[in-house]
N, C-alpha and C positions, 0 to 999 in steps of 0.2 A: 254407651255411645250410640247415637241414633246410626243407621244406616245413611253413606255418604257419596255423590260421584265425585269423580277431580277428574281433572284430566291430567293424563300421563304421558307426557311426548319422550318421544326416542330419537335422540336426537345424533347419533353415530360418532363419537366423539368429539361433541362438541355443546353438553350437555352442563358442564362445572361455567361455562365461557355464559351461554343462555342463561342460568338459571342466577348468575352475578348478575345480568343486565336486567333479567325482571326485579332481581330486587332492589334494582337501583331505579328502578323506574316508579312500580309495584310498593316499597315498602317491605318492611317484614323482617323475620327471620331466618335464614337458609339454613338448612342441614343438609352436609353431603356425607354419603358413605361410598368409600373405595372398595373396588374390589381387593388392594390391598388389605384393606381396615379386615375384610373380611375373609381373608386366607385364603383366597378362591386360588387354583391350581387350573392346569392345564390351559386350553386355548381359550384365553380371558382377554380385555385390551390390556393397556400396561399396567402397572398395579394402582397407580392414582386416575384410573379411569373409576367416572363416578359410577358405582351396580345402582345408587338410588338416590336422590334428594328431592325434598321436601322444601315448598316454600309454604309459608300461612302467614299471611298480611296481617295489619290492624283493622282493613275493612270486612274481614272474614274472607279472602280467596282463599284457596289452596292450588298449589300447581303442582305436581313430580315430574320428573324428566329423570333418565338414564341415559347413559354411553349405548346400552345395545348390549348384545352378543355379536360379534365379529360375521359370524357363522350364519347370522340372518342379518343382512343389513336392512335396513328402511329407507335409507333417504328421506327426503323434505316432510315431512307430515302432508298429505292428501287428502284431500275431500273428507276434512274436516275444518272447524274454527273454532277460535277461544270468543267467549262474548262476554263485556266487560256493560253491566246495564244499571241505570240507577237514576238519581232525583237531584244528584248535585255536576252541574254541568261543567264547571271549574272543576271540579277532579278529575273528571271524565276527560276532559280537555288536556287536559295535561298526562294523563295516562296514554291519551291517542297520539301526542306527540313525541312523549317519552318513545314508546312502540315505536314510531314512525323513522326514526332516528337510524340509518342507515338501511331502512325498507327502502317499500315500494307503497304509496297511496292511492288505492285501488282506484275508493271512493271519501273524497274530504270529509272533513268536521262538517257539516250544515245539518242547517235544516232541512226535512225531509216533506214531502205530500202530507205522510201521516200525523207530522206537528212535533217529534220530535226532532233532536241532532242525533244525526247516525255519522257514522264513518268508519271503513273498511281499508285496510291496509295487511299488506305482508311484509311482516318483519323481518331483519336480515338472517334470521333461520331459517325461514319460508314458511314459518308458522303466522297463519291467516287469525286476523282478531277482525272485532265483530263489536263496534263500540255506540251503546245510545244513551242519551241522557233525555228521560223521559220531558216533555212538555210540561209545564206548571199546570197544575188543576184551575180551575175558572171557578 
């Protein structure tokens, strides 16, 4: 397997809730593992608190998100974004509204100075996307 990034939010109990909504937006397959599934003892969240899941689309995304350790919380995800880029502007479109669906729209679907449609939004996890559908080639 090649070497891979994803991103992996942490999302403090509320990680099984997010990772249903990308896949209903997103597509794909979810896998979740509890920390029940996985025998974890002592100061854990409850036992169907997700330790791990996996999403991986039909477009090739992948996402993971976790519950957290109790013990180190996170909060919102921070000065970071998910970017969601590509050549088909109806998908794109539709993933930025799926997204947008209980957010906040930073910045609209449009078009941009540079020729593409951008649009930037935080969704109601507070996790910031990051969406462009490149300009047709001339």
């Amino acid at each position: 397997m090649p070497v891979q990034m994803t991103p992996y939010l942490h999302l403090d109990g509320r990680a099984r809730e997010a990772m249903e909504f990308y896949r209903s937006v997103l597509c794909g397959e979810l896998q979740v593992m509890t920390f029940g599934d996985m025998g974890a003892e002592g100061p854990v969240p409850l036992p169907d608190g997700v330790m791990h899941s996996y999403l991986g689309t039909p477009d090739g995304f992948a996402l993971m998100a976790s519950d957290g350790d109790p013990q180190r919380p996170t909060g919102a995800p921070s000065g970071i974004s998910v970017s969601l880029a590509g050549d088909e502007p109806e998908k794109l479109r539709g993933f930025f509204a799926g997204l947008a669906e209980g957010g906040i729209v930073d910045v609209p679907m449009e078009k941009q100075m540079w020729g593409d449609e951008f649009g930037q939004l935080t969704d109601r996890f507070g996790v910031r996307w990051l969406v462009n559908a490149s300009a047709p080639l001339a």
